[in-house]
Every structure is written in structure tokens, then in C-alpha cells.
MOPAC internal coordinates of N, CA, C and O (Angstrom, degrees):
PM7 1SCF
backbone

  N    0.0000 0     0.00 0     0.00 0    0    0    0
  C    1.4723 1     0.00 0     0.00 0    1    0    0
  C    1.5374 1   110.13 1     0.00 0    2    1    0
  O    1.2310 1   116.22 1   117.77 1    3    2    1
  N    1.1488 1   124.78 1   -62.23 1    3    2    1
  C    1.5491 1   141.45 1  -173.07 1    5    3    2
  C    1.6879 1    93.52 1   -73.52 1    6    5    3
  O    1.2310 1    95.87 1  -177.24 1    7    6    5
  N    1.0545 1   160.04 1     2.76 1    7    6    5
  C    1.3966 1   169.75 1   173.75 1    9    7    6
  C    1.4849 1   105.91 1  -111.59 1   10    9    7
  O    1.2310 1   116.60 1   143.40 1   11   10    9
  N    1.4410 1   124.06 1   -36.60 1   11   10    9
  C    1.4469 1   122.96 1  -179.25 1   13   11   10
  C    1.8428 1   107.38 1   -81.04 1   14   13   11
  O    1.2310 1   123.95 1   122.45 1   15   14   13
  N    1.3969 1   110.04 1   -57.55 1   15   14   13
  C    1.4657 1   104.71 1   155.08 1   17   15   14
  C    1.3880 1   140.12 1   -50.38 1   18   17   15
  O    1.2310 1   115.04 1   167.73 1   19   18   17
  N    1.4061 1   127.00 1   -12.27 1   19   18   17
  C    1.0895 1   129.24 1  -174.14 1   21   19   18
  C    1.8814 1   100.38 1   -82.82 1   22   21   19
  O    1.2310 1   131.07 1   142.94 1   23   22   21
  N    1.6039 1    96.25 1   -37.06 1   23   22   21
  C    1.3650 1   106.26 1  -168.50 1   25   23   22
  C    1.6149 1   121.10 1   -50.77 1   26   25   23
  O    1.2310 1   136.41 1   127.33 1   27   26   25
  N    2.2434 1    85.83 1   -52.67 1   27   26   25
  C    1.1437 1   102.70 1   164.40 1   29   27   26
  C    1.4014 1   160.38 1   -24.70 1   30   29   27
  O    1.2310 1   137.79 1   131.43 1   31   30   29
  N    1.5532 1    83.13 1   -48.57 1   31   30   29
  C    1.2392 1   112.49 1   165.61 1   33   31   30
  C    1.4921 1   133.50 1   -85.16 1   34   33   31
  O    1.2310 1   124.02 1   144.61 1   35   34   33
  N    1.0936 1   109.89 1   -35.39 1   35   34   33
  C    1.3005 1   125.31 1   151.28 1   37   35   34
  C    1.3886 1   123.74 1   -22.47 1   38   37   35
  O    1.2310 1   129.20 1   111.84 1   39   38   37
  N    2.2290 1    99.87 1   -68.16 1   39   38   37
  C    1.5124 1   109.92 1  -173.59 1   41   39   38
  C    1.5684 1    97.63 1   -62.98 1   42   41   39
  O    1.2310 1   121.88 1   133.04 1   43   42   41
  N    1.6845 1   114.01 1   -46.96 1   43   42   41
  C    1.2232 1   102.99 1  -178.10 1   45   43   42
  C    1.8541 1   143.70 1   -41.32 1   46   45   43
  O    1.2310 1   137.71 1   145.39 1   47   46   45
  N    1.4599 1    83.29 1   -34.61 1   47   46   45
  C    1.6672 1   117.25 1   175.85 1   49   47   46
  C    1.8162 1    86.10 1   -57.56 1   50   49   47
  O    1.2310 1   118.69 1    93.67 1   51   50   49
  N    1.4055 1   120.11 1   -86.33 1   51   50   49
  C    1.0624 1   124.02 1  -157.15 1   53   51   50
  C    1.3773 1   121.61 1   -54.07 1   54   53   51
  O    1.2310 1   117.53 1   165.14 1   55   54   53
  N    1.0466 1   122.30 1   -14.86 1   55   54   53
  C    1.6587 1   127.33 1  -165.08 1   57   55   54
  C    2.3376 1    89.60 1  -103.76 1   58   57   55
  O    1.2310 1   131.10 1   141.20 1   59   58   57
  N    0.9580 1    96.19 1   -38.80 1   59   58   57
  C    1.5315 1    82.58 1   176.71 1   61   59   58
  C    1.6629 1   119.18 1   -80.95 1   62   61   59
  O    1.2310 1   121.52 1   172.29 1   63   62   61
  N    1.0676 1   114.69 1    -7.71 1   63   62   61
  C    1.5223 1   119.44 1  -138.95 1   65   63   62
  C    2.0349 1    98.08 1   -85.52 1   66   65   63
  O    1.2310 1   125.67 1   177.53 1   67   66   65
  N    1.3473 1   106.72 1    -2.47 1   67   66   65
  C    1.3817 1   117.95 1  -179.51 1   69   67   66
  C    1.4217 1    88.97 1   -87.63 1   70   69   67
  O    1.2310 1   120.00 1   103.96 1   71   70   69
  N    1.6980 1   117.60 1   -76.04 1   71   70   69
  C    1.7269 1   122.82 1  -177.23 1   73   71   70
  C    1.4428 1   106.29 1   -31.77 1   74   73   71
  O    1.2310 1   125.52 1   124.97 1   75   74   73
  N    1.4355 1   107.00 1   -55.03 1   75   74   73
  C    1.6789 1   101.75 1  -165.87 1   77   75   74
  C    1.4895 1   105.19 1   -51.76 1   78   77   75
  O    1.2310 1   116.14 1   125.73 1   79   78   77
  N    1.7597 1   124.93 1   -54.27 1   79   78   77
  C    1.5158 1   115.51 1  -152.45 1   81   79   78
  C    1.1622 1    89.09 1   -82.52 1   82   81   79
  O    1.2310 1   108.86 1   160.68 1   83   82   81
  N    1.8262 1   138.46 1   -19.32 1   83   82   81
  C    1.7042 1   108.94 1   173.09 1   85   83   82
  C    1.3616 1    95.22 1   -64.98 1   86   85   83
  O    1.2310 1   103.17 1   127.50 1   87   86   85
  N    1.2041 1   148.52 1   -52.50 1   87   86   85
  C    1.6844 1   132.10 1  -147.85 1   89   87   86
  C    1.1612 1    92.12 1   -74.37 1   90   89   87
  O    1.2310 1   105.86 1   143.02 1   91   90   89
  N    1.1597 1   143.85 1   -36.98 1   91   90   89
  C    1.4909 1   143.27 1   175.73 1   93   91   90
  C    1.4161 1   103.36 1   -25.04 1   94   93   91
  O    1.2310 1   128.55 1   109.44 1   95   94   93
  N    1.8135 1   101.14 1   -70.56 1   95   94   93
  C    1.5308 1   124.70 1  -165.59 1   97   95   94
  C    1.2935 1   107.31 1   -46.97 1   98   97   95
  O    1.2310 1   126.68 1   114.71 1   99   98   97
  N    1.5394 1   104.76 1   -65.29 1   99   98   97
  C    1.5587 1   114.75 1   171.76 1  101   99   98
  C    0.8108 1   140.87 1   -26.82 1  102  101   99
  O    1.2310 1   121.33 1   155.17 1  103  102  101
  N    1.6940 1   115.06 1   -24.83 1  103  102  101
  C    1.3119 1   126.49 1  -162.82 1  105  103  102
  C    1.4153 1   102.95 1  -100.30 1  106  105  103
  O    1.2310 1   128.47 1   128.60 1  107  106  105
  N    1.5149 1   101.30 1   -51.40 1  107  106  105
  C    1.7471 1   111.50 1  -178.76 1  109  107  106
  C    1.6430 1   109.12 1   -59.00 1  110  109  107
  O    1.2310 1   115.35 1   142.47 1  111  110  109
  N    1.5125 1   126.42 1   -37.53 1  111  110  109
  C    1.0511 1   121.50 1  -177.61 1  113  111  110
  C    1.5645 1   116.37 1   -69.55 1  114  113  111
  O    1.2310 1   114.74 1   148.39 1  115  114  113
  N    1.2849 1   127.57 1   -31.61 1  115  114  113
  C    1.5424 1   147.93 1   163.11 1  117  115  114
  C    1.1911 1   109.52 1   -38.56 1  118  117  115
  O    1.2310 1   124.51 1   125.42 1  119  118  117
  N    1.9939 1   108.95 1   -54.58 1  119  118  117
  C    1.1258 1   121.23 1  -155.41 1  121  119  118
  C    2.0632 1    97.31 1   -83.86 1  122  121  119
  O    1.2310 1   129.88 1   127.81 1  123  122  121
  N    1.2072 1    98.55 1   -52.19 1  123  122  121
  C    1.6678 1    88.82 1   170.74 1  125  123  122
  C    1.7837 1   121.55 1   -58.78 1  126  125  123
  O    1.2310 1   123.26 1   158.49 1  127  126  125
  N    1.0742 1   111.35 1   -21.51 1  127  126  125
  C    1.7884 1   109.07 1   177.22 1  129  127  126
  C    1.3489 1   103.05 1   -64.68 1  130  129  127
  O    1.2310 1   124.15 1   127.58 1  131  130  129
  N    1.4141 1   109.65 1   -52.42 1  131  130  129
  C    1.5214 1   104.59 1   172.78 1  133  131  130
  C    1.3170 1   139.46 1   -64.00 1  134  133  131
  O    1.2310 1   121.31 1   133.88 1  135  134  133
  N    1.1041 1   115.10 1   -46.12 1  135  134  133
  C    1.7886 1   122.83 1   139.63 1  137  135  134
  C    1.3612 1   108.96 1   -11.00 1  138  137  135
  O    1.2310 1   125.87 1   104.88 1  139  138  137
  N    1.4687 1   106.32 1   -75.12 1  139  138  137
  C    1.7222 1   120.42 1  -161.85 1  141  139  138
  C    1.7148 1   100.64 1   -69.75 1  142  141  139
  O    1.2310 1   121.44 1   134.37 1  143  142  141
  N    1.1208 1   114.85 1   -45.63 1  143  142  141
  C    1.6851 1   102.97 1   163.03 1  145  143  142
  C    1.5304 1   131.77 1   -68.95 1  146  145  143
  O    1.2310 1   120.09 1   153.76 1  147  146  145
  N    1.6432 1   117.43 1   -26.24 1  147  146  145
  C    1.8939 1   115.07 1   142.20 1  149  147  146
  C    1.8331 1   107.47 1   -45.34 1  150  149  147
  O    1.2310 1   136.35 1   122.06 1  151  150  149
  N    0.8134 1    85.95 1   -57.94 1  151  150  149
  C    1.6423 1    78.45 1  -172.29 1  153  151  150
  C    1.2429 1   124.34 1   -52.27 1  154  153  151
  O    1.2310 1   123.70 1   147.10 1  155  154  153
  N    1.0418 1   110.50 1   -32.90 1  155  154  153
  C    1.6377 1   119.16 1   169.66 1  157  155  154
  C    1.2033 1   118.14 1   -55.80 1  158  157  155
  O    1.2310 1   123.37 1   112.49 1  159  158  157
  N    1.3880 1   111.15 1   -67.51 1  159  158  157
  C    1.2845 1   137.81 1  -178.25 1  161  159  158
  C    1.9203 1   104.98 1   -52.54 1  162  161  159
  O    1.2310 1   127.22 1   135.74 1  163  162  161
  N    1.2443 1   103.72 1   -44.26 1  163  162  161
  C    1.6454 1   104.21 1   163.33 1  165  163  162
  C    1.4406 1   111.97 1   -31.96 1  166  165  163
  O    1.2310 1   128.17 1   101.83 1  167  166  165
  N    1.5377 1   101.87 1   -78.17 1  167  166  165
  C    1.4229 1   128.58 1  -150.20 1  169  167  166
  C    1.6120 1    99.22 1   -66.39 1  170  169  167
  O    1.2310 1   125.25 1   152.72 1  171  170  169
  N    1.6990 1   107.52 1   -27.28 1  171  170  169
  C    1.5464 1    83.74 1  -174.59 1  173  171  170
  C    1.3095 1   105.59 1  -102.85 1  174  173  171
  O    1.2310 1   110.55 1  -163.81 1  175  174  173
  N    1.6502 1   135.36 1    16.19 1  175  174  173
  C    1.2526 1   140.67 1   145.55 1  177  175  174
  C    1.3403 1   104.46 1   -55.11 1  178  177  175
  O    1.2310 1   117.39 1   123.01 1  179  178  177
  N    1.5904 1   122.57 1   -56.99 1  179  178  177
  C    1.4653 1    97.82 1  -166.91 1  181  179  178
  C    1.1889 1   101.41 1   -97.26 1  182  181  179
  O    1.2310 1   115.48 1  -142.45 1  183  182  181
  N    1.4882 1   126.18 1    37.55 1  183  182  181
  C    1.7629 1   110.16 1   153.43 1  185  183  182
  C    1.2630 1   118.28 1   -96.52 1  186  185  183
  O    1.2310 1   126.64 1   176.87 1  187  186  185
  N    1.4781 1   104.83 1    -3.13 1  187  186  185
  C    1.7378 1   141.73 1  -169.84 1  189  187  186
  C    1.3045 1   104.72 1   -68.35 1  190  189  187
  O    1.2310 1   127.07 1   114.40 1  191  190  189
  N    1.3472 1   104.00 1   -65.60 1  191  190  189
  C    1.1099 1   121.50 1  -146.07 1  193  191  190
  C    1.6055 1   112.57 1  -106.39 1  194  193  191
  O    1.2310 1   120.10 1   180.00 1  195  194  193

């Protein structure tokens, strides 16, 4: 039982493990666009202001 799940998981591991590190990517790249558009939005507050 505990030998049949391990396996399982395993294949499972391997068959996602491409999807997972693109959503990975996806996420970090999302997460820096937005960053880089705070920053903007910073800089042109205090050119504002």
C-alpha cells in the first residue's frame, strides 16, 4: 500500500512538474510587472506632488 502511493506520487510529481514551474514563472513574472508599475506610480506621485 505505502509503496503503491509513493509511486503514485512520484508519476504524479513528474507529469506536473513542467505545469507547476511554468505557473511558478507566471506568477513571479505577474508579480514583477506589478512591482515595476508601483514604482511608476511612486515616482510619478512624487513628481506630482
Amino acid at each position: 500500500m505505502l509503496k503503491r502511493k509513493t509511486f503514485l506520487k512520484k508519476k504524479s510529481t513528474i507529469n506536473n512538474l513542467s505545469q507547476r514551474t511554468a505557473r511558478i514563472r507566471r506568477l513571479k513574472q505577474s508579480k514583477a510587472r506589478r512591482a515595476a508599475r508601483h514604482v511608476l506610480q511612486f515616482v510619478v506621485q512624487d513628481i506630482c506632488y
